[in-house]
C-alpha positions in Angstrom: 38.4 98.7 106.2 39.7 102.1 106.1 41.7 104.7 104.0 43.8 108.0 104.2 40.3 110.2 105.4 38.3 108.9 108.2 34.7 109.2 106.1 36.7 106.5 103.7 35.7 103.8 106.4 33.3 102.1 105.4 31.1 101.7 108.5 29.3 98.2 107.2 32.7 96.4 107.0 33.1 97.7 110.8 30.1 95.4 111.6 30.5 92.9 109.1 28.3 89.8 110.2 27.1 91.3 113.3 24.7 93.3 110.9 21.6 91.8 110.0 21.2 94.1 107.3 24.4 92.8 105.3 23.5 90.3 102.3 26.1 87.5 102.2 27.1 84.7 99.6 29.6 81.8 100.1 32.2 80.1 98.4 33.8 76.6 98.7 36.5 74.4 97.8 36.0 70.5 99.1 39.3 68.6 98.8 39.9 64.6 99.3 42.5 63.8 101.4 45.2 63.6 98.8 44.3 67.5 98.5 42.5 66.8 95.4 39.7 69.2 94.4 36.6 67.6 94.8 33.9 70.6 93.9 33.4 74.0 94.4 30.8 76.7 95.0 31.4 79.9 94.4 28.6 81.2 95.2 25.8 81.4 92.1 26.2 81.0 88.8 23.3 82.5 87.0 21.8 80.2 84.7 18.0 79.0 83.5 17.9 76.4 86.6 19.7 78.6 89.3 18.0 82.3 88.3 15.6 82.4 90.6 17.3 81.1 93.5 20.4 82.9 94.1 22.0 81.6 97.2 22.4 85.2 99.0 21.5 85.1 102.6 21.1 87.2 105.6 22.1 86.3 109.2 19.3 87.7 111.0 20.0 86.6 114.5 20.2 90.4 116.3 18.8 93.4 115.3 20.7 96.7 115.1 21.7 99.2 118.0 21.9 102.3 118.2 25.6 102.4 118.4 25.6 100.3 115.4 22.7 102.8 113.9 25.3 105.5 114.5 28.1 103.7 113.2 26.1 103.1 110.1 25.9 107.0 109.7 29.0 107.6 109.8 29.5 109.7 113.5 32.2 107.5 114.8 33.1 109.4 118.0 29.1 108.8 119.0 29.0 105.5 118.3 32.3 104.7 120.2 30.7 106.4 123.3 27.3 104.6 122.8 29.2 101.0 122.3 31.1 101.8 125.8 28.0 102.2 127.2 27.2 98.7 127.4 30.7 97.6 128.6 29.3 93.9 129.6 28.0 93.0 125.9 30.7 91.1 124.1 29.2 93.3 120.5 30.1 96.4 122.4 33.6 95.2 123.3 34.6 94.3 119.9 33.3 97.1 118.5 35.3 99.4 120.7 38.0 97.5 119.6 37.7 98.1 116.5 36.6 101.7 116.7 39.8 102.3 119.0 42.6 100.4 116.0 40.9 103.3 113.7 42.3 105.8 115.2 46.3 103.9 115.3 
């Protein structure tokens, strides 16, 4: 999440799935009860019959702020002052959070 100079934060693992914007892909082991591997998924394997339908997906259920806009663009300090803003949104609270540990 971060490194030795503050522009080495990468502001979209900040917001992680709370942005809309980020494209995700999945991976799972399924085990029996003896803790026997069953299957996996990692994911997509590209092949004739799975080329066109790579499993990425987006989690669309917010849009961006303007804190997170900010974020996104790298001006920290603004973005902490625009998530305290809206104190009463629990977005805005982790975000300050998170914004806050940076600086530890």
């Amino acid at each position: 999440m971060s490194g030795d100079e503050p522009n080495s934060v990468d502001p979209i693992t900040l917001l992680a799935f709370t942005n809309p914007n980020n494209r995700f892909s999945w991976s799972v082991d399924a085990f029996d009860e003896n803790d026997e591997l069953l299957t996996r998924s990692n994911g997509y394997r590209l092949g004739n019959d799975t080329i066109g339908h790579l499993p990425f997906f987006y989690l669309k259920t917010r849009t961006l702020t303007e804190a997170d806009q900010l974020l996104l663009d790298k001006k920290f300090t603004e973005a902490l002052e625009a998530y305290k803003v809206n104190l009463d949104d629990k977005h805005s609270e982790r975000m300050i959070k998170r914004l806050e540990e940076l600086d530890e």
